[in-house]
C-alpha positions, 0 to 999 in steps of 0.5 A: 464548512470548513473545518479548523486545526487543532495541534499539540505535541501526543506525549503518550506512546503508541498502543496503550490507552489512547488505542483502546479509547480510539477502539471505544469511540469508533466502534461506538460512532459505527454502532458496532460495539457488538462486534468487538467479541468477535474480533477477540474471537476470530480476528487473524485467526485460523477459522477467523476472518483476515483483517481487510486493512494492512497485509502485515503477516498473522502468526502461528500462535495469536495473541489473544487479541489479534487486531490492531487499532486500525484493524479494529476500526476498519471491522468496525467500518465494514460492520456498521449499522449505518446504511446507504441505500435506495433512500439515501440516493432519493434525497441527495443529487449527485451535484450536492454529494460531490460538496461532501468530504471523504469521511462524510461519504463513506460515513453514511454506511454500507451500500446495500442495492444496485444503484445506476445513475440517472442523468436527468434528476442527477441521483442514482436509482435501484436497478435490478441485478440482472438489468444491470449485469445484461446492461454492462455485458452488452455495452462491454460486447460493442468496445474494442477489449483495449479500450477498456480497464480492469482495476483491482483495489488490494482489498479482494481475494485470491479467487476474485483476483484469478477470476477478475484477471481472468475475465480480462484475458478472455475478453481481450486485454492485459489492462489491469492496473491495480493499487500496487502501481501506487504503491509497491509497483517500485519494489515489484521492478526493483527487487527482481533486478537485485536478487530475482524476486519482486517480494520480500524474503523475510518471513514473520519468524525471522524476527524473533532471529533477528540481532538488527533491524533497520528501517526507512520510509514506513510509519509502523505506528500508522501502517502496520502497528501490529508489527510492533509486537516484534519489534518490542519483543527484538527490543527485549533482546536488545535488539539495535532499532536505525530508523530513518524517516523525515518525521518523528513517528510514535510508533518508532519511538514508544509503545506499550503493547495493549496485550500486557496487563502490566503494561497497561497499568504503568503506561511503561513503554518500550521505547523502540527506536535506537537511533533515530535519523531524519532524513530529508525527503528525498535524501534516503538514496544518499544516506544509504551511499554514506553508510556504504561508504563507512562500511567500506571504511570500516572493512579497510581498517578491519584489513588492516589490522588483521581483523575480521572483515566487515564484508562478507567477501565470500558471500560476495565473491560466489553469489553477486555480480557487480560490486566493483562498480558500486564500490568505485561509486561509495569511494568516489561520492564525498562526504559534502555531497552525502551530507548535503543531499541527505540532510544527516551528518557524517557522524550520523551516518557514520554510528549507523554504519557502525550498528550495521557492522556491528550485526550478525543478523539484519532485517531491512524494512521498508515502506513507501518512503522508499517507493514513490520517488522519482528514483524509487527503484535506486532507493530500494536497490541501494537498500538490497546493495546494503544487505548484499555487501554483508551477505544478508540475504538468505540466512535467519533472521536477515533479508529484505522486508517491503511492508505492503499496504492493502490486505491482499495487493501481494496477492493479486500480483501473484495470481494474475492481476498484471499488466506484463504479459511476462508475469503471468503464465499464458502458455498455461491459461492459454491450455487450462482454458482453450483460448489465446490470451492477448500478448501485449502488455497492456495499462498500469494506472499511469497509463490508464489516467494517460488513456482516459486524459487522451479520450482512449478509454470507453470503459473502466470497470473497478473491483473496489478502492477510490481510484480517482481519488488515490490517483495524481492530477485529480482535477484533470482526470475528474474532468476527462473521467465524464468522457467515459462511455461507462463506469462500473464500480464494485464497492462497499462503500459510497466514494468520491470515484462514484460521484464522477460519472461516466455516460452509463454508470452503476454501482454494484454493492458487495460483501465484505470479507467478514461476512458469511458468504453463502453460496449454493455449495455453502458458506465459502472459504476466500484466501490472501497473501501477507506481507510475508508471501504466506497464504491464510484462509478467511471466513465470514462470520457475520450476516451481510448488511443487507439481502440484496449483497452479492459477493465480489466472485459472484459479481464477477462472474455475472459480469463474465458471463454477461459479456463473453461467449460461452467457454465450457472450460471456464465453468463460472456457476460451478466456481461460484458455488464452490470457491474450492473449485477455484482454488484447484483452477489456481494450483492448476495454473500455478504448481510450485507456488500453490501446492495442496492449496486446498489441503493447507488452508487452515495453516497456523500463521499460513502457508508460505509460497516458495521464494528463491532467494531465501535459499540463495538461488537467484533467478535474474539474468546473470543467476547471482544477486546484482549490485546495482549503482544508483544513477544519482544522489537525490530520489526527487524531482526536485533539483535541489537548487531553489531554495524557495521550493520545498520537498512535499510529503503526501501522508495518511493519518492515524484515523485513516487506511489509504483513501479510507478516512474514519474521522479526524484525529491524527492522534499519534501526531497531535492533530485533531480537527482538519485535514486541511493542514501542511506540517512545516519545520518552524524556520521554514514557516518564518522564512516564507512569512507565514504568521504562527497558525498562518495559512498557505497556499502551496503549489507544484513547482513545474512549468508544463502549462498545468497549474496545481495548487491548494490553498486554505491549509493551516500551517503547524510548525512540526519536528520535520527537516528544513525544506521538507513539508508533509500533508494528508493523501489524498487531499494533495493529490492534486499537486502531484503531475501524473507526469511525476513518477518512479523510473521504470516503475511508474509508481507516483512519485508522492513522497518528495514532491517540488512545490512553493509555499506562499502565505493566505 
């Protein structure tokens, strides 16, 4: 049944009431009220659990209530009443789930039994545990190891991720695509190029140092809202907030931080934004190349007058490499050019060029507006050469912060969820557990969806997520999908990835990380990774949804042992029984990064895992930090050179995380009711004969003999540059070419996608 829009403009700003009222209507609507005391008590908290939605950094000394709106609703998501089980799969065919929506989906609740589909009455039936895990490790014996993929959502913990990476390896490949090849796999390449780390080197403290903040292409409000605790608080200093996003999002604007009594009652916001830009999609590369050119500028005029520099000349001089080259491309580039591409103008750029100098102290914060381009990896590296031509990397209160998405997609990465052979210490796993780990690099996830399109891939197993659903060329990939041999997935949830089957294909139904997770050597202990590369420990503290639950360790190492040849020095029941056990395996392969892990789980605001350029040691391959020249002004694949074509931005809701959708109230953008929508700026909508309310049709603007279209999407005039659009993730994935992605990323390039709009 199609659903109908509504829009109107949210005056109110983010926090405040509306968080509250959104916390009251889903943790009714998930008959989980009785969980909001325990989200007061030990939500974020050392002896608590971890938040499963963003990665944002937990502080030392916690707020009274320590979760966010999103937070809340993803607790209560997990801790629902509502359940999926054997039942719920009797009733429904396979074929009538796939007329569901996402919400509809996952809104039945928690699965709670394994489940196998069953072709001829086309539902899933109960399986056995043990049916199942002999079932998989015999078919998993009789493929060839590279044919098969391993994915990793963000969602699981550190130990999982070692064991699920390690699995890998012993079986026979190096295919672990995991959800940062969606998201920040850009900064993964970029950052160790420009100063030798692929993770941020700001830590949660270095906010309250901070004298400057600048921010590109993340939505605070939506993806991090309890960031905006810092933020208010460098507000109250007078702390300067440059924002550049093409959309004008509340939490940049407004907020009224639900902590403070006083706050709540008067509804006084803190307006948080200082200046504000809204950069055309795609344009951010040129913005950046405008605001380094007035830097240069202002640095001339310093030096001319005798004044103080506005460079850091030393800092330059002994620690980088590469500035000539950038500064013959900041004074070559014209003002007409820079202007054009990023839909600013000079003067703009200009009084942000004139706050940077201005500056003791610059944070630069980032999301995936940055990212998921075609020239992503610029992006970023244009941001890094901003910081470096002032010398703000490695001091207090500066440096470079990428927001991640998922709860502990950092911390795969840093424990063995990698396809490149060259991040992960084989020598050592090769010593620590008598094999030879494969040295071949193997799948990210645009070369897993090109394998399964090409018939080259007989299993996929996934360790959580809605892989098919996050994914491009959906249409495609869910028809090549049934040519899979088999389909394991790990999950907690009923998905759409579930629905597309493969010839064998079960779900396997787990914990989630707020329930107590008793095991033979008692309730266990799981760990992840911040933004901030801290390290926090995690306990459940609820009773699982259902008996029959198994944890995502345990699964793991069933599956393990199911399909490989016994290994006495890979000891899975003991690991099983004892999660310190693993953690001592993972300081064992990983020394300088997880020192004493046992001993500092229980850190107040974590344990922060080494990072060489926050001491100004460069670990790239001239041993400084590398100014690295874009190779153009715009980031799209989109040319810039039909005006008819529109600049596409894929975008999640405020009633959503990632592929997670808990209703349809998008309320800090004023819309309710559908997701079937596309934002317009209004000239843009009259230009292309669109009545007011109208609908669209949009369509990637390509000629590769692949047609990707979507119709029926009501169309919202909304303060978005001309020649830029923005609709929901995932529902336009299908517009997105998996041809379309980030230079030597391969992130999918989701945030400037060339498509015509034409009217219905």
């Amino acid at each position: 049944m199609a659903r109908r829009s509504r829009h109107e403009e949210y005056d109110q700003p983010t926090g405040g009431w509306g968080s509250v009222a959104s916390l009251v209507k889903h943790s009714t609507e998930q008959h989980a009220v009785g969980s909001v005391t325990g989200l007061l008590r030990h939500h974020n908290k050392v002896g608590g659990y971890m938040c499963t939605s963003c990665a944002w950094a937990k502080p030392g000394e916690p707020h009274a209530a320590e979760f966010c709106e999103n937070g809340a609703k993803a607790t209560f998501w997990d801790l629902t009443s509502k359940r999926t089980g054997p039942d719920f799969f009797a009733q429904h065919t396979v074929s009538e789930l796939m007329n569901w929506s996402d919400f509809e989906l996952e809104n039945q609740g928690r699965l709670t039994h394994p489940m196998r589909y069953d072709a001829s009455s086309d539902k899933y039936v109960e399986v056995a545990w043990e049916e199942a895990f002999a079932d998989i490790g015999t078919k998993l014996k009789g493929y060839e190891p590279k044919r098969t993929v391993f994915y990793a959502s963000g969602r699981a913990s550190l130990e999982t991720s070692y064991m699920y990476a390690l699995f890998a390896r012993l079986y026979g490949h190096n295919n672990l695509p995991d959800s940062s090849n969606m998201c920040h796999e850009t900064t993964s390449v970029a950052l160790p190029q420009s100063i030798g780390t692929p993770v941020g080197t700001v830590l949660l403290e270095d906010f309250d140092k901070t004298d400057c903040i600048f921010a590109f292409g993340q939505n605070v409000g939506t993806n991090s809202p309890r960031l905006l605790h810092s933020l208010q608080e460098a507000r109250e200093r007078d702390v300067p907030i440059v924002v550049f996003n093409p959309l004008r999002e509340r939490g940049w604007e407004e907020f009224v931080n639900p902590q403070r009594v006083g706050e709540m009652l008067t509804n006084n916001p803190t307006q948080i934004a200082t200046q504000y830009y809204q950069v055309r999609a795609g344009g951010d590369i040129a913005a950046m190349i405008g605001i380094g050119k007035a830097l240069l500028a202002l640095d001339d005029a310093a030096r001319s007058e005798g004044g103080e520099r506005v460079l850091d000349a030393a800092f330059i001089a002994e620690h980088t490499e590469g500035f000539a080259a950038l500064e013959t491309k900041l004074r070559g580039t014209s003002w007409a050019e820079i202007t054009d591409e990023s839909g600013l103008t000079r003067a703009a750029i200009e009084a942000a060029a004139q706050t940077f100098a201005n500056a003791t102290s610059i944070i630069a914060v980032y999301g995936m507006g940055l990212t998921q381009h075609r020239r992503g990896v610029d992006n970023v590296q244009m941001l890094v050469n901003l910081l470096l031509m002032r010398g703000q990397i490695g001091n207090p209160g500066a440096g470079i912060c990428p927001v991640r998405g998922h709860s502990n997609v950092q911390g795969q990465r840093t424990v063995g969820i990698a396809e490149k052979v060259e991040l992960v210490p084989l020598d050592k796993l090769a010593e620590q557990f008598g094999f030879e780990p494969p040295q071949e690099d193997g799948m990210a996830t645009v070369e897993a969806c090109e394998a399964i399109v090409a018939g080259k891939v007989q299993a996929f197993l996934g360790l959580g997520g809605n892989f098919i659903r996050a994914i491009p060329e959906r249409e495609l990939m869910e028809e090549k999908w049934r040519g899979l041999d088999l389909s394991v997935q790990i999950a907690t949830k009923l998905n759409r990835s579930h629905l597309i089957t493969g010839a064998t294909t079960y779900l396997l139904p787990t914990l989630v990380r707020s329930e107590i997770d008793e095991q033979a050597g008692g309730e266990q202990i799981v760990t992840m990774e911040d933004s901030t590369t801290c390290i926090h420990a995690s306990r459940g503290k609820w009773a699982p949804a259902s008996k029959t639950l198994l944890s995502e360790p345990r699964i793991v190492a069933e599956l393990a042992k199911a399909a490989l040849t016994p290994n006495p020095k890979v000891p899975w029941d003991e690991w099983v029984a004892d999660y310190a056990m693993v953690r001592d395996a993972i300081e064992q392969t990983y020394p300088d990064q997880f020192r004493d892990f046992n001993q500092r789980l229980d850190t107040p605001g974590g344990f922060p895992r080494p990072v060489a350029a926050r001491e100004r040691k460069w670990e790239t391959d001239t041993g400084k930090a590398n100014f690295k020249v874009p190779k153009a002004l715009s980031a799209s694949f989109d040319d810039g050179r039909d005006a008819n074509v529109l600049r596409l931005i894929t975008l999640r809701s405020n009633d959503q995380f990632n592929t997670t959708v808990y209703g349809y109230a998008d309320r800090l953008r004023g819309i309710h009711g559908s997701r079937l929508i596309v934002m317009m700026n209004r000239d843009d909508r009259i230009r292309f004969g669109i009545p007011d309310k109208g609908k669209a049709r949009l369509t990637t603007a390509v000629n590769d003999g692949i047609v990707r279209s979507i119709g029926g999407l009501e169309v919202i005039d909304y303060d978005i540059p001309p020649g830029t659009c923005a609709a929901y993730f995932p529902e336009c994935n299908v517009l997105i070419p998996l041809w379309q992605f980030a230079e030597e990323s391969k992130t999918p390039a989701a945030k400037s996608v060339p498509v015509t709009v034409t009217a219905e």
